[in-house]
N, CA, C and O atoms as CSV, one atom per row, in Angstrom:
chain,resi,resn,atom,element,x,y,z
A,1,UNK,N,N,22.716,15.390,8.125
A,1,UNK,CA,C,22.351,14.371,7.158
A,1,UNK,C,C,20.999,13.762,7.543
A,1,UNK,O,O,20.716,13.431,8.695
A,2,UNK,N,N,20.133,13.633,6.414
A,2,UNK,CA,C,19.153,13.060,6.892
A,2,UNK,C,C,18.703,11.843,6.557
A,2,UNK,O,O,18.854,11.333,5.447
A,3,UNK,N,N,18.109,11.316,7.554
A,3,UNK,CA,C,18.098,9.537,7.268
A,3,UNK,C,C,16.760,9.229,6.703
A,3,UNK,O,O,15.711,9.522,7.277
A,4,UNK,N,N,16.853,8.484,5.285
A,4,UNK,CA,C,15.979,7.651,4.807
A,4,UNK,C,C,15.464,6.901,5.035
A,4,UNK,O,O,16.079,6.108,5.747
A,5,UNK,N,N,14.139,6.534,4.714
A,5,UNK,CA,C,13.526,5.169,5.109
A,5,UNK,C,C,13.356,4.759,3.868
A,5,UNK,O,O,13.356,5.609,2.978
A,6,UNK,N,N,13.156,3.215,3.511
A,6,UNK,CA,C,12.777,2.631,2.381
A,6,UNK,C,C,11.227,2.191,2.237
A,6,UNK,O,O,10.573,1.847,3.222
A,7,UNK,N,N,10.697,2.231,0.927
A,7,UNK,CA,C,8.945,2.107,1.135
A,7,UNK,C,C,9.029,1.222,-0.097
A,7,UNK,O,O,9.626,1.053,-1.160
A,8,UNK,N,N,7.680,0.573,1.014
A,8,UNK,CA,C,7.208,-0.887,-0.178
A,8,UNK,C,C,5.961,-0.126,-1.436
A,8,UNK,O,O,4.735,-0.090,-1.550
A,9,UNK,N,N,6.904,0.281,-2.035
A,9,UNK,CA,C,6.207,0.947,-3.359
A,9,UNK,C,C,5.178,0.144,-4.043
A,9,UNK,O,O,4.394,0.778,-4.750
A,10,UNK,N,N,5.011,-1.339,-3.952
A,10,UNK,CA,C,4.076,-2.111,-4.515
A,10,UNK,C,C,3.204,-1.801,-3.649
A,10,UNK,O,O,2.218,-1.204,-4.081
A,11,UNK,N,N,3.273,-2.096,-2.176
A,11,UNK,CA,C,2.070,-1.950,-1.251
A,11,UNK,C,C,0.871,-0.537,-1.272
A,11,UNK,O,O,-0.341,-0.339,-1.358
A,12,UNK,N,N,2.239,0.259,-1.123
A,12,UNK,CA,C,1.545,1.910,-1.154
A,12,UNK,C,C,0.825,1.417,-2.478
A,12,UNK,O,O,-0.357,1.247,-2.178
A,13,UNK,N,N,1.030,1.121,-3.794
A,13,UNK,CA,C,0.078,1.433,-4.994
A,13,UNK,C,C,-1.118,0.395,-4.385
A,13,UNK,O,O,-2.219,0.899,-4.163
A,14,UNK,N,N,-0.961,-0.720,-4.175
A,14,UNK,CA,C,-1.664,-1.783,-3.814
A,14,UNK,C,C,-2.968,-1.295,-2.572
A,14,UNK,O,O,-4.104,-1.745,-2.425
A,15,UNK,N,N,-2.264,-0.254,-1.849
A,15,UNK,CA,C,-3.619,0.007,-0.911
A,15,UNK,C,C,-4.269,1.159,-1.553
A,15,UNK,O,O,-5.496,1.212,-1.630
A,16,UNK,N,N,-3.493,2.102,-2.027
A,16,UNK,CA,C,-4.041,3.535,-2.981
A,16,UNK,C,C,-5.109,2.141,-4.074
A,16,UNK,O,O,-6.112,2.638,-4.587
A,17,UNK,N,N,-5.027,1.539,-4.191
A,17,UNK,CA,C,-5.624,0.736,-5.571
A,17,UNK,C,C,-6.792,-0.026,-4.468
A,17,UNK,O,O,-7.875,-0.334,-4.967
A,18,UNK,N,N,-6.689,-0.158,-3.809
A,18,UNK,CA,C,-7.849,-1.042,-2.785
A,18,UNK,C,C,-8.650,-0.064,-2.346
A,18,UNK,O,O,-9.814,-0.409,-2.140
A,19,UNK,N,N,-8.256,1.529,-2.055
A,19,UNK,CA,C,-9.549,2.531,-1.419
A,19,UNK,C,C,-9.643,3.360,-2.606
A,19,UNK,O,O,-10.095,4.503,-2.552
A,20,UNK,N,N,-9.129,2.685,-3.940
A,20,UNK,CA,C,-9.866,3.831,-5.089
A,20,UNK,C,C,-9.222,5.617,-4.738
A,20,UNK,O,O,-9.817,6.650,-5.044
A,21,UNK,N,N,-7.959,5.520,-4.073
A,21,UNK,CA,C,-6.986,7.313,-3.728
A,21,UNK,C,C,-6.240,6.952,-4.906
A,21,UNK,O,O,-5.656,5.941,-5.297
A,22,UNK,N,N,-6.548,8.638,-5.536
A,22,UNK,CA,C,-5.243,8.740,-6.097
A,22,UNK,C,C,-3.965,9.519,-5.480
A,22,UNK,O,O,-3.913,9.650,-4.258
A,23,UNK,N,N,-2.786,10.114,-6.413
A,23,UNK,CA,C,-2.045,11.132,-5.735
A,23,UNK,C,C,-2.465,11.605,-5.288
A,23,UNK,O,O,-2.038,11.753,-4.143
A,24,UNK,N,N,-3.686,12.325,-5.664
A,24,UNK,CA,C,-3.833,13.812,-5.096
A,24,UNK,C,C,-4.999,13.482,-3.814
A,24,UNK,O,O,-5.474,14.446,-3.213
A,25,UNK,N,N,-5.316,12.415,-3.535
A,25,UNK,CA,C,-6.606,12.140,-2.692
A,25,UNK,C,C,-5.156,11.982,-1.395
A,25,UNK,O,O,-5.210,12.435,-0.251
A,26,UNK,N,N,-4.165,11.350,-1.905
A,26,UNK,CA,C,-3.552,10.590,-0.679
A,26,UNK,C,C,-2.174,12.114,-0.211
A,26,UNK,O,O,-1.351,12.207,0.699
A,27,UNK,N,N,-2.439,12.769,-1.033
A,27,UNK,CA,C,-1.577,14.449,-1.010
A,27,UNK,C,C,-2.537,15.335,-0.474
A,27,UNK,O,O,-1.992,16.224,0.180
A,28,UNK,N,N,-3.819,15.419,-0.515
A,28,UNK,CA,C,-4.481,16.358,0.064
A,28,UNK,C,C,-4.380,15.594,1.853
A,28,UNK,O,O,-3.920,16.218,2.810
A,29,UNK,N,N,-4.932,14.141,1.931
A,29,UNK,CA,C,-5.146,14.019,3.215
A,29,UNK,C,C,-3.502,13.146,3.970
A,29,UNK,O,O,-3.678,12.167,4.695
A,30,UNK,N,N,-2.197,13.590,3.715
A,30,UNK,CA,C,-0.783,13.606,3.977
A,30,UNK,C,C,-0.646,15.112,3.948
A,30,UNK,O,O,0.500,15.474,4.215
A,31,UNK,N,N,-1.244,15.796,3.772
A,31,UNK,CA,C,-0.944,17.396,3.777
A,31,UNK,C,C,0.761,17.335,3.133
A,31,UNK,O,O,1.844,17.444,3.708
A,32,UNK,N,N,0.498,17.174,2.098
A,32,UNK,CA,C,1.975,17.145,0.852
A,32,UNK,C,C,1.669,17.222,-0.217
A,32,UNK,O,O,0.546,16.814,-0.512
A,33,UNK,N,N,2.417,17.702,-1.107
A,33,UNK,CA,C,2.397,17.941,-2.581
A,33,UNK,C,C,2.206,16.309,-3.118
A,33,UNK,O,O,2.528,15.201,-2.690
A,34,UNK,N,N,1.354,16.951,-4.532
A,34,UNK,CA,C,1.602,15.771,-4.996
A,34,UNK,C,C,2.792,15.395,-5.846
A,34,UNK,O,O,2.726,14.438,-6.617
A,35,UNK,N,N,3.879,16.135,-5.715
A,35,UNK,CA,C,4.758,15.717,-6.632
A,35,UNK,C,C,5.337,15.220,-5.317
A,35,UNK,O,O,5.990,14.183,-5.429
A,36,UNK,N,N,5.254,15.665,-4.260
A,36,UNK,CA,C,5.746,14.542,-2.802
A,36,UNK,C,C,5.409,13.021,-3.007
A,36,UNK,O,O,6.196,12.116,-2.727
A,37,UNK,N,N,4.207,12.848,-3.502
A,37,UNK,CA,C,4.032,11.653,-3.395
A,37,UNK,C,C,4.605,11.255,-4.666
A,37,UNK,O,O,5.482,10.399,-4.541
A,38,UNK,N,N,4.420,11.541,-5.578
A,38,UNK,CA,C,5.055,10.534,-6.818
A,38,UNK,C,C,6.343,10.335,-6.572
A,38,UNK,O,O,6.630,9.138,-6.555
A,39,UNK,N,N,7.639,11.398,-6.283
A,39,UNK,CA,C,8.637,10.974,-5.916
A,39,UNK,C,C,8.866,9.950,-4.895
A,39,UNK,O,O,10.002,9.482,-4.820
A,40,UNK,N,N,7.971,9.538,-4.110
A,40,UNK,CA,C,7.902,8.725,-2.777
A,40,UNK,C,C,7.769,7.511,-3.597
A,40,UNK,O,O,8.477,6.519,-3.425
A,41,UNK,N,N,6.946,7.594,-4.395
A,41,UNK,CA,C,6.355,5.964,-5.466
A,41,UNK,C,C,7.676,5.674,-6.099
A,41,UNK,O,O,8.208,4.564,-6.078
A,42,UNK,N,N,8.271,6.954,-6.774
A,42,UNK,CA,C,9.207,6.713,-7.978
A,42,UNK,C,C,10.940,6.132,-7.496
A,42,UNK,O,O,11.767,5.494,-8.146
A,43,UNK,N,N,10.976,6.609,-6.289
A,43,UNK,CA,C,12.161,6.599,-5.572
A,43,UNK,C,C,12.331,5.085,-4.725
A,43,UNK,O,O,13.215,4.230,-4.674
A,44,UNK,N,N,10.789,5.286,-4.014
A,44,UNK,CA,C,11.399,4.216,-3.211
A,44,UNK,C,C,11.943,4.266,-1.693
A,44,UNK,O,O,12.280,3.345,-0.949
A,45,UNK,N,N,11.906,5.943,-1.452
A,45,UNK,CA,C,12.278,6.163,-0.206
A,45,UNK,C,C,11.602,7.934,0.314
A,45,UNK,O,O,11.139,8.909,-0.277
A,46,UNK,N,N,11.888,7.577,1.640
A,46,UNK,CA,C,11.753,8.959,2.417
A,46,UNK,C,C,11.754,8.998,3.543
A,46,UNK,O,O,11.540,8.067,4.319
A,47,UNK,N,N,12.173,10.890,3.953
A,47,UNK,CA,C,12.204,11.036,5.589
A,47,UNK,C,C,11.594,10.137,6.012
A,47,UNK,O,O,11.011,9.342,5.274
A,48,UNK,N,N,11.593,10.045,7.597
A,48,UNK,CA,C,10.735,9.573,8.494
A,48,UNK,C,C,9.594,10.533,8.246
A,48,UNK,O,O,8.584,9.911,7.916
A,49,UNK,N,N,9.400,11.987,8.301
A,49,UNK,CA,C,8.557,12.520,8.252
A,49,UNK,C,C,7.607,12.374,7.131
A,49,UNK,O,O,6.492,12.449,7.647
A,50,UNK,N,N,7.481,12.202,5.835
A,50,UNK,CA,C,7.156,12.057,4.897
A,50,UNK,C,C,6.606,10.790,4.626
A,50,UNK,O,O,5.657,10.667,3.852
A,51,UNK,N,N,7.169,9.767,5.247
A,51,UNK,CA,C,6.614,8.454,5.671
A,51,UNK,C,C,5.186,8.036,6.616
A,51,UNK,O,O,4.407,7.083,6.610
A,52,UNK,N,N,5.322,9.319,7.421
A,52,UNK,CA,C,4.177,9.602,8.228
A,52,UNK,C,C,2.978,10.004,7.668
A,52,UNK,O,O,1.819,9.737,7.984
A,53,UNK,N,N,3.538,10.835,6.598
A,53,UNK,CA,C,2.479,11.629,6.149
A,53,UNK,C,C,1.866,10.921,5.237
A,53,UNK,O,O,0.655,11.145,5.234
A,54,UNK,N,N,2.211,10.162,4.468
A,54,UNK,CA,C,2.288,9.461,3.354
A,54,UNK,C,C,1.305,8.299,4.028
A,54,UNK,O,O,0.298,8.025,3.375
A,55,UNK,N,N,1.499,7.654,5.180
A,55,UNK,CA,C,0.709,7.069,6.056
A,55,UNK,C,C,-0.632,7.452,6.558
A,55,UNK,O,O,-1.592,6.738,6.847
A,56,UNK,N,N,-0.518,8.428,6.587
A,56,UNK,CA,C,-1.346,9.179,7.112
A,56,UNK,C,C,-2.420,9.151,5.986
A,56,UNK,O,O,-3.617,8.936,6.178
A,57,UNK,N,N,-1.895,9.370,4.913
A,57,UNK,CA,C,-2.550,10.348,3.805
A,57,UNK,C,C,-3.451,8.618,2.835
A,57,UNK,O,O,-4.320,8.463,1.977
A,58,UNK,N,N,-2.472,7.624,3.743
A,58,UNK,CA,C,-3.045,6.388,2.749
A,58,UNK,C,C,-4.242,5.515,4.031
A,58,UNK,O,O,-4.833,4.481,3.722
A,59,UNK,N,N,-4.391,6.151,5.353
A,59,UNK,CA,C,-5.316,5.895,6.159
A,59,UNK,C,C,-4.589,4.352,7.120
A,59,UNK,O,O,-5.159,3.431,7.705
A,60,UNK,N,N,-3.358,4.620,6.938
A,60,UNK,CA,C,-2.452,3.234,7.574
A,60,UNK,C,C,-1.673,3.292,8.610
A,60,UNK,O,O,-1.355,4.440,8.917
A,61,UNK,N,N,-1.283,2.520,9.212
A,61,UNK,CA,C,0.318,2.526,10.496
A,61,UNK,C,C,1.406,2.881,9.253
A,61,UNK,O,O,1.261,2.686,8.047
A,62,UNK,N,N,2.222,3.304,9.773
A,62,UNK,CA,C,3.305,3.742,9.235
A,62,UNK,C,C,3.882,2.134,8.922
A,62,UNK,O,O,4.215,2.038,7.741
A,63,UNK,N,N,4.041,1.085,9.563
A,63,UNK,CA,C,4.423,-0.336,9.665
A,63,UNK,C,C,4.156,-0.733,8.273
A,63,UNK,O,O,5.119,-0.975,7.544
A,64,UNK,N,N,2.911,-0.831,7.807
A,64,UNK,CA,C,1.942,-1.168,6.526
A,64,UNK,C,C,2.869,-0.849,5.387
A,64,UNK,O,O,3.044,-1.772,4.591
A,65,UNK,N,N,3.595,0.462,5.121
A,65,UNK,CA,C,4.936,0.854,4.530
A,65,UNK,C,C,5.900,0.644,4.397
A,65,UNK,O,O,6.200,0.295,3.255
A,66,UNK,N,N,6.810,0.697,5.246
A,66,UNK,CA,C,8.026,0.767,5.446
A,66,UNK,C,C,8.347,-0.506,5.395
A,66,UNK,O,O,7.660,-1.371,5.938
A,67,UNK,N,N,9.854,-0.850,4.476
A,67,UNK,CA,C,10.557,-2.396,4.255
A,67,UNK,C,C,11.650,-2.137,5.533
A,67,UNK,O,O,12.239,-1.072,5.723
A,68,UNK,N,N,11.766,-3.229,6.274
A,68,UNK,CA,C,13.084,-3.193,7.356
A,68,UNK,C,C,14.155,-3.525,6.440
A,68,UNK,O,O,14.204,-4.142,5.376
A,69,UNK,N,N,15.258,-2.744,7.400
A,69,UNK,CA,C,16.272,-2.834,6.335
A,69,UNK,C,C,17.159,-4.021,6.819
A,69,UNK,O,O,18.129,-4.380,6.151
């Protein structure tokens, strides 16, 4: 089973909206699809791994993301 993390979906749009990335800017540099990322926006959650990337891909700490549960 694999464990979810929850993501502050306002923030992620909120910093993608502050460096001018779109999907595909923040999918090319997360090395993920961009339908990875929209499901990440649309959902609300993901791996740990995907969280990374997604971090990665938005130029942030993984922290900047993720809601404690």
């Amino acid at each position: 089973m694999t464990t979810h993390m929850k993501i502050d979906v306002w923030k992620v749009k909120l910093i993608m909206a502050q460096k001018g990335y779109s999907r595909l800017d923040v999918a090319a540099w997360g090395d993920m699809t961009t339908q990875t990322v929209g499901n990440v926006i649309r959902k609300g959650i993901a791996t740990p791994k995907t969280v990374c990337k997604m971090a990665k891909g938005l130029g942030v700490p993984v922290t900047e993301i993720v809601l404690e549960d």
